[in-house]
ZAMARGU-4260 file (C-alpha; in steps of 0.2 Angstrom, whole numbers, plus 5000, padded with zeros to 4 digits):
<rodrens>
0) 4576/4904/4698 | 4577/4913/4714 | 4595/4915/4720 | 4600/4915/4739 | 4617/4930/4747
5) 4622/4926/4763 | 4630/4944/4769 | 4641/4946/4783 | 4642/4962/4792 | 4627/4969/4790
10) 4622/4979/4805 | 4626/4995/4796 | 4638/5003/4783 | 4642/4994/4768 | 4634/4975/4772
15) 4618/4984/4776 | 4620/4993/4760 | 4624/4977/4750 | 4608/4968/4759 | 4597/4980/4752
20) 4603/4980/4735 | 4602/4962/4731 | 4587/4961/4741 | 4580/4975/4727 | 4586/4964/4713
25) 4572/4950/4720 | 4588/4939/4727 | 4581/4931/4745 | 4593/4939/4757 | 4601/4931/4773
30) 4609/4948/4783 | 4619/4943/4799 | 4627/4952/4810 | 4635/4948/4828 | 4618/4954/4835
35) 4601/4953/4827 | 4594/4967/4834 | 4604/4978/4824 | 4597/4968/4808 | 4579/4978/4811
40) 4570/4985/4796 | 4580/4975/4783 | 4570/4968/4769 | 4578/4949/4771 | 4579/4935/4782
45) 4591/4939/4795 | 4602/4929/4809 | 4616/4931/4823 | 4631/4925/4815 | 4650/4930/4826
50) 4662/4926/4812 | 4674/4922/4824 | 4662/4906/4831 | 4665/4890/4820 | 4647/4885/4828
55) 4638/4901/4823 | 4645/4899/4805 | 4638/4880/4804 | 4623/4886/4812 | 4618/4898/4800
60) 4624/4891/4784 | 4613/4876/4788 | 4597/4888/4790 | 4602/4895/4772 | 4603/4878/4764
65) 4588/4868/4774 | 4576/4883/4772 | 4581/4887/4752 | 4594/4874/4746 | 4608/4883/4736
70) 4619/4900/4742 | 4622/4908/4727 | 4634/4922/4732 | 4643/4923/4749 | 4647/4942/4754
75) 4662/4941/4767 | 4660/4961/4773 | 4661/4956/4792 | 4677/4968/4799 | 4684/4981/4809
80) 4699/4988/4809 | 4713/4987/4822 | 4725/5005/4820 | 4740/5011/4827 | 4757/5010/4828
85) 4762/4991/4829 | 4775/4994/4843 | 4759/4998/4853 | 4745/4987/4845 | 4746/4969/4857
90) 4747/4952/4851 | 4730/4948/4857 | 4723/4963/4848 | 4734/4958/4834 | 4727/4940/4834
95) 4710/4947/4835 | 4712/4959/4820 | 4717/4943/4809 | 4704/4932/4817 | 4689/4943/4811
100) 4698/4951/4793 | 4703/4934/4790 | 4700/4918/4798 | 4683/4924/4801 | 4682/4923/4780
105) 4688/4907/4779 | 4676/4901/4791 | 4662/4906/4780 | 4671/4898/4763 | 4673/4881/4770
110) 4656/4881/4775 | 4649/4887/4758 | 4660/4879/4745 | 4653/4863/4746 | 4638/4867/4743
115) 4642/4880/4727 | 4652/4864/4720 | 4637/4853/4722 | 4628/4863/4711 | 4642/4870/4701
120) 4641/4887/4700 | 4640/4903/4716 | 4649/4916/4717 | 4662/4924/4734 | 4665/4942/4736
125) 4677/4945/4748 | 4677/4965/4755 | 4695/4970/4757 | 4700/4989/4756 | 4714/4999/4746
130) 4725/4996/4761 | 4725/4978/4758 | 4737/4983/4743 | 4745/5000/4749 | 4749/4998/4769
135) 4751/5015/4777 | 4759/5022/4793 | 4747/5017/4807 | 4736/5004/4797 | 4749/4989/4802
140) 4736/4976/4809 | 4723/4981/4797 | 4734/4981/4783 | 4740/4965/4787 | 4722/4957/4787
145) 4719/4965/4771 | 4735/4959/4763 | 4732/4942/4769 | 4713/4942/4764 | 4717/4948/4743
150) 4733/4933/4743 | 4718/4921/4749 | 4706/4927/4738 | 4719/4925/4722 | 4723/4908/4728
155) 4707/4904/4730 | 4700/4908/4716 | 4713/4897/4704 | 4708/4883/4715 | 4691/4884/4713
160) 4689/4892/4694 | 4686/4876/4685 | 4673/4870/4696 | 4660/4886/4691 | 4664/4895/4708
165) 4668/4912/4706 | 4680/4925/4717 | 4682/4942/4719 | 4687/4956/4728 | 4682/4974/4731
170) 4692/4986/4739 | 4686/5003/4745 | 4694/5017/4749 | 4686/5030/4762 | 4669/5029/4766
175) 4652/5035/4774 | 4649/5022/4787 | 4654/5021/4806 | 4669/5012/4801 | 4683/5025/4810
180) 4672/5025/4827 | 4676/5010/4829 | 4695/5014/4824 | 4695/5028/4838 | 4692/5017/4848
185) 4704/5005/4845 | 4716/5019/4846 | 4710/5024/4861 | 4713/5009/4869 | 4733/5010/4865
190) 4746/5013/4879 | 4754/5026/4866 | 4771/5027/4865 | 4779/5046/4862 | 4789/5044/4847
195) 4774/5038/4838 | 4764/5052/4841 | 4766/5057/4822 | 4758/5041/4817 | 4743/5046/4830
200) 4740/5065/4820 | 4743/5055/4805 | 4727/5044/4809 | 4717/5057/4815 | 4719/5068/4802
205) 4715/5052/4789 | 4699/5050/4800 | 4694/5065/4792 | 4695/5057/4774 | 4679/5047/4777
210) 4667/5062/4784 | 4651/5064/4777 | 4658/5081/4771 | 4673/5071/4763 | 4675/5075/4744
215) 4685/5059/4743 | 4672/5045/4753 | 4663/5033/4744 | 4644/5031/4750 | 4643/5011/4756
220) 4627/5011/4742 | 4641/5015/4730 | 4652/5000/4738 | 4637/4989/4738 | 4632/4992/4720
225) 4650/4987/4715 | 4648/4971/4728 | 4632/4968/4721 | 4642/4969/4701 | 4654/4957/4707
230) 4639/4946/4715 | 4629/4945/4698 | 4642/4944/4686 | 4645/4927/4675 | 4662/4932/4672
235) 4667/4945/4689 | 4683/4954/4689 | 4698/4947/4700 | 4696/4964/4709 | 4683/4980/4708
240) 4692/4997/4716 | 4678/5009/4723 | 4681/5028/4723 | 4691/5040/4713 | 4704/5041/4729
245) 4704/5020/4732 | 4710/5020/4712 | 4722/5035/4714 | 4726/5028/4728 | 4731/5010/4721
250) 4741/5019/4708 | 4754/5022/4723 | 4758/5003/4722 | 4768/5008/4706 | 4779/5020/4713
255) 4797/5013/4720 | 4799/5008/4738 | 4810/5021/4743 | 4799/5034/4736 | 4784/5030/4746
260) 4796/5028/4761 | 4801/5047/4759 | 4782/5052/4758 | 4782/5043/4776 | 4796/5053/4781
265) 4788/5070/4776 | 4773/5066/4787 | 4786/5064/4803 | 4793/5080/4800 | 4776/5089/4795
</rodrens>
């Protein structure tokens, strides 16, 4: 039987990535991305799909299910991320980080679960990141969507386990992909304030993390062969870390409050 991903995101970086792998596993692949164009030269059927735009999302779940009659695994890797101090991050930018990390997610779900509980079975991977679980000076907003995205995904997928729908997450650490350009610029974009300048270095100095000379990125094949493990699997994991510095990383979470606050503090001083 041939099964049917519909993958968010997909323009470059880790959805791209993840399009090509389960297109190479002979699964008919549906890659969107806010403009087609950027959708050239993947092996799979691809559409304009604005995760923010409850018609786009209609729209192109729709297409899936006329044109093959099941979705099989929803990949919900649509994103960017929204840095800086939270003093100086707006609440329309704040609104727009959770809208796209978030709500555009749920758009997606609600559109795709009836279908995967008509037949009984599918499977939802939802992309997070390691700051969805350990939230950083400077990642407030992005954090936030993170957060919010892994308590969704674990309510989520109680609610739906006894109807032979699956949820998962994966949460990356650094990687590979033009991610932080667009995090520069969102930066970029601030009205900084002075006392947070610390919080500025701090960013760019962790922008360095995900070079392609970086002994501690993932590549986004490497994400997408773990999204594509979680897509697959008839019994997936609540949650699949990628990278040696995501898992060393999440470790942190075990470490008393007041010890990672100190950490924070040696990075004003530094």
């Amino acid at each position: 039987m041939e099964r049917t991903a519909l993958v968010t995101g997909c323009s470059s970086g880790i959805g791209r990535a993840t399009a090509e792998a389960f297109s190479e596993e002979g699964w008919t692949v549906y890659a969107t991305a806010r403009d087609d164009a950027d959708l050239a030269g993947l092996d799979a059927e691809t559409a304009a799909l604005d995760v923010t735009d409850d018609a786009d999302v209609e729209r192109v779940v729709d297409r899936v299910i006329e044109e093959t009659g099941r979705i099989d695994c929803l990949v919900n890797n649509a994103g960017y991320g929204q840095y800086g101090p939270l003093e100086d991050v707006t609440t329309d930018q704040l609104t727009d980080q959770i809208d796209v990390n978030l709500v555009g997610p749920h758009r997606l779900v609600r559109a795709v679960l009836p279908h995967m509980r008509a037949a009984e079975e599918g499977t939802i991977v939802n992309v997070s990141s390691v700051a969805g679980r350990v939230a950083p000076p400077g990642a407030g907003a992005y954090a936030a969507s993170k957060f919010a995205l892994e308590g969704y995904s674990d309510t989520l997928r109680n609610e739906v386990a006894g109807l032979g729908v699956d949820v998962t997450l994966v949460e990356p650490g650094p990687v590979e992909t033009p991610f932080r350009d667009r995090v520069e610029q969102e930066l970029d974009a601030l009205a900084r304030t002075d006392d947070y300048e610390w919080v500025y270095e701090m960013q760019e100095d962790a922008g360095l993390l995900s070079g392609s000379e970086s002994p501690f990125a993932a590549t986004p094949e490497e994400v997408a062969a773990t999204v594509l493990e979680a897509g697959v699997s008839t019994n997936p994991k609540a949650r699949y870390a990628v990278g040696g510095f995501a898992k060393a990383l999440l470790l942190s979470r075990f470490l008393p409050d007041g010890l990672r606050d100190r950490a924070s503090a040696l990075f004003r001083k530094l």
